[in-house]
Structure formats: structure tokens, C-alpha cells
C-alpha positions as CSV (number, residue, x, y, z in Angstrom):
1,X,-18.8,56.9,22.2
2,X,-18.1,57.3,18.4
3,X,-20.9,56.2,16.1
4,X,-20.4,56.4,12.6
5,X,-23.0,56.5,9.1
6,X,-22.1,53.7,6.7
7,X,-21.3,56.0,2.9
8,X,-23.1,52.6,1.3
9,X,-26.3,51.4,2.9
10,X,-26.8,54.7,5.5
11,X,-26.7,52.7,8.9
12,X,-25.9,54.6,11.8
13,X,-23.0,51.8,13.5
14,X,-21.2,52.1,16.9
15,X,-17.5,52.0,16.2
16,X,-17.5,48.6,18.1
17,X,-19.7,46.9,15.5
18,X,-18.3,48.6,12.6
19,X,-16.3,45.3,11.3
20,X,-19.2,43.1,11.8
21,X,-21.1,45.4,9.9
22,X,-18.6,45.6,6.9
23,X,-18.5,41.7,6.8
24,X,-21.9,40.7,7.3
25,X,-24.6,43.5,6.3
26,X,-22.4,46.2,4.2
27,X,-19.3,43.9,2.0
28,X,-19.0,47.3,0.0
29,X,-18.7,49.4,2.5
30,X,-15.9,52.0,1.4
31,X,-16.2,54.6,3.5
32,X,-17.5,56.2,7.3
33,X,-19.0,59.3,8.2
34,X,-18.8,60.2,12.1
35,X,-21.6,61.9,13.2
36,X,-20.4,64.2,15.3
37,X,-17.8,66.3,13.3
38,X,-19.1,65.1,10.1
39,X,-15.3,63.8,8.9
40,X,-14.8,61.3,6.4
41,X,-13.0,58.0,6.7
42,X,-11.6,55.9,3.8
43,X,-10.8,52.1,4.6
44,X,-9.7,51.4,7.9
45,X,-8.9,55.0,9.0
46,X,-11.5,54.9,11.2
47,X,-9.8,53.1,13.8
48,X,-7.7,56.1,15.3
49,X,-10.9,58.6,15.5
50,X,-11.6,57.8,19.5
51,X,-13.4,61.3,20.1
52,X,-13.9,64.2,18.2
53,X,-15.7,66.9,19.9
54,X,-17.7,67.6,23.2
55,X,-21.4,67.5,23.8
56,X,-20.7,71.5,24.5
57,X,-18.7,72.1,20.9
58,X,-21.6,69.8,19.1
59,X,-24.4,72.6,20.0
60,X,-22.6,75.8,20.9
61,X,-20.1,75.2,18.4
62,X,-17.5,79.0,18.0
63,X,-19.5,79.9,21.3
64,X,-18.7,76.8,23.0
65,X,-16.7,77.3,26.5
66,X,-13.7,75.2,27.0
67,X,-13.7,74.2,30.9
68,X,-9.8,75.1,32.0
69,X,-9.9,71.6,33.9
70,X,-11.7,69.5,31.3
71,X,-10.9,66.2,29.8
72,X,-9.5,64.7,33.2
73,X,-10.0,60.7,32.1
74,X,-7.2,62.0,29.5
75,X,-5.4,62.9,32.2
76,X,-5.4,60.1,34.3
77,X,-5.1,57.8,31.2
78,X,-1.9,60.0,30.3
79,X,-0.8,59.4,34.3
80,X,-1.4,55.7,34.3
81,X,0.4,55.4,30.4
82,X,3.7,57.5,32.5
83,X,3.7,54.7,35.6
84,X,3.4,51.5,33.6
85,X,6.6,53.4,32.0
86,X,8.4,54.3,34.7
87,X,7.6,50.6,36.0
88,X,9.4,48.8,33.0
89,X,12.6,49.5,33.7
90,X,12.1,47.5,37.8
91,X,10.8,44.5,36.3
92,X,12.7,44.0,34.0
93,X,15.7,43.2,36.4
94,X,13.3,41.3,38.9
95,X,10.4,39.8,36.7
96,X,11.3,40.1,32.7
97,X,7.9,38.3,32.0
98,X,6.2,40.6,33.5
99,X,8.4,43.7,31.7
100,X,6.9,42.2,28.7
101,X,3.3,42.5,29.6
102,X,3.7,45.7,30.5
103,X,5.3,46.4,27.4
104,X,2.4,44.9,25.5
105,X,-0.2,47.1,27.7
106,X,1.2,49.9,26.3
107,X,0.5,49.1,22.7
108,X,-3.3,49.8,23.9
109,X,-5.1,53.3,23.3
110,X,-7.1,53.1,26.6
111,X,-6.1,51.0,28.9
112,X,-8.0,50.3,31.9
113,X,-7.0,51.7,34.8
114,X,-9.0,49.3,37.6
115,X,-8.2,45.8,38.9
116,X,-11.4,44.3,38.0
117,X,-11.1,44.8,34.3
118,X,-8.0,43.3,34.3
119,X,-9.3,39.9,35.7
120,X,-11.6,37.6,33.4
């Protein structure tokens, strides 16, 4: 989870609640710190910083050991983004309606991955 320190008022704000907090606490704020890697973020640039660094980079940082099979939800995610490709092309000579929603789903950065968070 990516939190981030308001550069106006100093509020430590989830990523989630960072436009509620621009439009109802902060209307000047102009820029975001993350507090992880400590990067800057002017305007809306905020939006594409999903994850940083690693809980093992945050407190070992140079000494920090890089695990040869880490960051598997990337790799699933990346798995699940090459299906819902490869699964296009079928439907859209049997079902073009449903083409198009999978078109759509892949406009999202992390899509979910489970039937249960696909149903309301």
C-alpha cells in the first residue's frame, strides 16, 4: 500500500483517499511525498506510483537481498493480463460484446484475478 505526505498541510494520506483529501481538507495541495522512497509528485503524477520498494530495500537498503523468485502477484497479474489477450481475438467472432469488456479490463492496472471480485 502506497501512502503518501501532503507538501501543504503534512497529512500522511493512503493513495485511495488522496483526491478526497485534495478536495475537501487540502484545495492547495500541489504536491505528494511517498513515504517510502521519499520521491516527489507534482499534480496528478501520483497516480502511476503503485509500489516503490520492498519492506527488505526500506531497512537493508544497498544490503538488501533480492529473492530470485520474488514479486510473484506481478507475475500472475502479468499471466492473467497475457490470457484476457489471447482470449480477445475468440470472442470477438462468437460474443463481440463481450470482446469489448475484455478490452476495457485491460485498461486497468491490477485487475482482479478471482470471480468474487468481479460480481457486485
Amino acid at each position: 500500500m502506497v501512502v503518501f505526505v501532503c507538501g501543504s498541510c503534512g497529512e500522511s494520506v493512503k493513495k485511495a483517499a488522496v483526491d478526497k483529501h485534495c478536495q475537501t481538507k487540502c484545495r492547495n495541495c500541489q504536491s505528494l511525498s511517498c513515504i517510502d522512497c521519499g520521491k516527489d509528485f507534482p499534480g496528478d503524477t501520483f497516480r502511476s506510483h503503485n509500489q516503490c520498494m520492498t519492506e527488505e530495500e526500506k531497512w537493508h537498503g544497498k544490503d538488501a537481498k533480492v529473492k530470485a523468485g520474488g514479486n510473484t502477484g506481478q507475475k500472475k497479474q502479468d499471466a492473467w493480463v497475457e490470457s484476457i489477450q489471447n482470449a480477445i481475438p475468440v470472442a470477438k467472432s462468437s460474443n463481440p460484446q463481450l470482446a469489448d469488456y475484455l478490452q476495457k479490463l485491460l485498461g486497468y492496472d491490477n485487475m482482479p484475478r478471482k470471480e468474487a471480485k468481479f460480481k457486485v
